[in-house]
N, C-alpha and C positions, 0 to 999 in steps of 0.2 A: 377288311375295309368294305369290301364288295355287301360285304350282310348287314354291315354296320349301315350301311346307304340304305339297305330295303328295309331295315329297321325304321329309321327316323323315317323313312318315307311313309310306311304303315303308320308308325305313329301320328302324323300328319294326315292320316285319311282318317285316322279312328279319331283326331280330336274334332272333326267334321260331323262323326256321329251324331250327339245329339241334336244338331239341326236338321241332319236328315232324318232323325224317326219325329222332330217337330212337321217337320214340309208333308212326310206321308201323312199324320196324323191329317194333319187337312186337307190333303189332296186328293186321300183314298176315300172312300166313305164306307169303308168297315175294315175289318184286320181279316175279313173272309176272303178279301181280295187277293190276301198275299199267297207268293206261291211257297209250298211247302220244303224245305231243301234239309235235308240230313246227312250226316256224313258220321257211318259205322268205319271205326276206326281203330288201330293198337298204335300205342306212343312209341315202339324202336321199328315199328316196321318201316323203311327210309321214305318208302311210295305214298305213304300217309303224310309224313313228315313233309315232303316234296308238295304234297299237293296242300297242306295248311300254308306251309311258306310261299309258295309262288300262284298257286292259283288262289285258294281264298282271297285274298284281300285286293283283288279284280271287284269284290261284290261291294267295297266300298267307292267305286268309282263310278262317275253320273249317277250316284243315287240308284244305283242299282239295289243296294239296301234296304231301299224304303219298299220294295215289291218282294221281299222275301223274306221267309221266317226260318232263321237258321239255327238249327242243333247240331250241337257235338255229343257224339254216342263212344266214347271210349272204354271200351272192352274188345272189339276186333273178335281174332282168332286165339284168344284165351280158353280154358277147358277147364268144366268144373268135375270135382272129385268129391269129397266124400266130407261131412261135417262143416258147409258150406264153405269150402277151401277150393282153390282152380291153382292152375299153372297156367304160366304166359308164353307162349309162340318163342319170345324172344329172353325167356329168363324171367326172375326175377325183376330187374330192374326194370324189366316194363311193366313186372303187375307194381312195380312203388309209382311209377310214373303214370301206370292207366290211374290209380288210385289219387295222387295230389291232381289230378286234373281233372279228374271228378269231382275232388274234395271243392276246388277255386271254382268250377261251376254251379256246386251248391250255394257258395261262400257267395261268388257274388254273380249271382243271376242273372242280369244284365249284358247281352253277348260283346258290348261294350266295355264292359268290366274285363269278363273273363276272356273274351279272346287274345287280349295283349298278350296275357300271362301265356297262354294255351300257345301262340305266335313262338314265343321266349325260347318255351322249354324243345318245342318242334325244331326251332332254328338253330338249336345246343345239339339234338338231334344228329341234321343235316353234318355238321361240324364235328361230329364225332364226340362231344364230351359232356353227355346227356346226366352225367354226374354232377355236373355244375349247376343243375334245374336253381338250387337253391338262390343264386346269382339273378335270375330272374325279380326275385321279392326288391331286390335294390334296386337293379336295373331301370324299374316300372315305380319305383314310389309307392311301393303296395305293403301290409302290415300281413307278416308272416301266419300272425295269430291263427287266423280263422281258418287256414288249410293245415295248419298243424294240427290244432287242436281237431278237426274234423278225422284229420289220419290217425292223431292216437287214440281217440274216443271208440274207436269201432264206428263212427258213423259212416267213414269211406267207405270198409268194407260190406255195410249195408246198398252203398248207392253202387260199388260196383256190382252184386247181385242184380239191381233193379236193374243195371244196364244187360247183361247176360241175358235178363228173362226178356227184356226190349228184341235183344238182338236174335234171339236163339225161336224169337214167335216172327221172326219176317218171312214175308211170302212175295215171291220165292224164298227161298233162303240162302242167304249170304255163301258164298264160295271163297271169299278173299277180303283183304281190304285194298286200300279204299275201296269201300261201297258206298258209291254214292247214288241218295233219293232223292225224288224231284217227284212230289205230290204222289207220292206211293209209288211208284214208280222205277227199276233202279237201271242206271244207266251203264253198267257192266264195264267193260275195258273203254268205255267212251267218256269216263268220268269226269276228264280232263276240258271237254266241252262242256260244262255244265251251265256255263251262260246260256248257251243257245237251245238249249229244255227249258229254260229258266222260262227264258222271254218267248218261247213257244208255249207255254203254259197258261203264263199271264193273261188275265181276261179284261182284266184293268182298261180305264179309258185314259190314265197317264204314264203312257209305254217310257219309259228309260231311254235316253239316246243312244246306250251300250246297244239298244236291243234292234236300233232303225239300222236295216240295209240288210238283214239277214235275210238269207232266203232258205226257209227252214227244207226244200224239197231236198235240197244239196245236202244240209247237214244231215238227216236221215239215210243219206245214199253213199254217204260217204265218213262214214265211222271209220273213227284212229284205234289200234287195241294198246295202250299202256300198259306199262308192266305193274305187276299186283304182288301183296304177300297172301301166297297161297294157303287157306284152311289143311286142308291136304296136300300133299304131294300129287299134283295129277299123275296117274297112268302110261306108261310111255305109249305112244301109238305104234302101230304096227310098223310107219318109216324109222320113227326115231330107235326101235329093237333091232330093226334091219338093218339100216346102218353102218351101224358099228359093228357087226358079223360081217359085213362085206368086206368090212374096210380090213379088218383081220382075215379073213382070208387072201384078201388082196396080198396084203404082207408077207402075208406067211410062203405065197405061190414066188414074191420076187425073191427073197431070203433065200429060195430053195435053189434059186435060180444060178 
């Protein structure tokens, strides 16, 4: 019930849409204004999923919208191999998943279009039954066709390459996902703040009222680290090897005891 609520509530801010990319069209006076926000992403990693369902659709609120140009990069921590073929972090079923949600962003390129869908299959995600994506096409009043036919035609599999070549030319380069950009930029384990880059960014003379009372000194001084799906396994550090040999030898000295 609890999803069902943030659902109809998204969908209530996304039927809002096209009056806010009317209001920016006039308010802004060029689309150079807006700031740039991307989000390198895999469809089963939960931290991705977590941050499309609860954070993004913050950018639909006070017109937050209208000051930012947002991309969905779905490829993540996927690995390419040999005869243009990759493996996915999380399986198979995420290279079907990174793949249909690339296929609905070519399909319908309007981030009004496709993030419903993009919303759907993440929030099937969070819920553990990321098998049911196809539930999304009813759910949403959407015509299957055009991501089907993209997934069987071999077209997905071209756009997820183009994603891979995106992702795999960032500088720095990606350690994890979510990786989230803000004007080239990527905000690391702070990702979760990405309002407060957003409207530090913003050069615009029509600041967003999400953006008024921030005091950007604070936010800089005081980054949060969220948890991430790792490209690698990081390295144990020298405490975390330590550790656990103390802690067995600890054991071992009372045992004896």
């Amino acid at each position: 019930m609890a999803a069902y609520r943030r659902w109809v509530s998204v969908l209530c801010c996304l039927s809002l849409l096209g009056s806010f990319a009317s209001a920016s069209t006039i308010s802004l006076p060029s689309d150079s204004r807006k700031v740039s926000l991307t989000l390198y992403y895999e469809s089963l990693c939960p931290y991705s999923a977590n941050f499309i369902v609860n954070y993004l659709p913050k950018l639909f609120n006070e017109d937050l919208i209208s000051i930012v140009d947002l991309r969905l990069v779905p490829w993540g921590n996927a690995k390419l191999k040999g005869n243009d073929t990759f493996d996915c972090q999380h399986g198979p079923t995420e290279c079907l998943l990174n793949t249909v949600e690339a296929c609905a962003i070519d399909a319908w390129p309007k981030l009004n279009d496709h993030f419903p869908f993009i919303y759907c299959v993440e929030n099937l995600e969070l819920e553990r039954k990321p098998l049911e994506w196809e539930s999304c096409f009813k759910k949403l009043g959407l015509e299957s066709k055009p991501v089907n036919d993209c997934y069987k035609s071999g077209l997905g599999q071209k756009l997820d390459l183009q994603y891979a070549a995106e992702t795999s030319a960032l500088e720095p380069p990606h350690t994890y996902v979510p990786w989230v950009v803000v004007d080239g930029q990527p905000l690391y384990e702070d990702y979760e703040n990405y309002i407060s880059y957003v409207c530090k960014a913003y050069k615009g003379a029509n600041m967003p009222k999400a953006c008024s009372g921030l005091t950007f000194n604070q936010i800089y001084n005081r980054k949060t680290i969220h948890p991430v799906c790792y490209k690698e396994i990081p390295p144990l550090t020298l405490s975390s090897r330590t550790i656990p040999t103390v802690m067995s030898w600890i054991r071992k000295i009372v045992t004896s005891m």
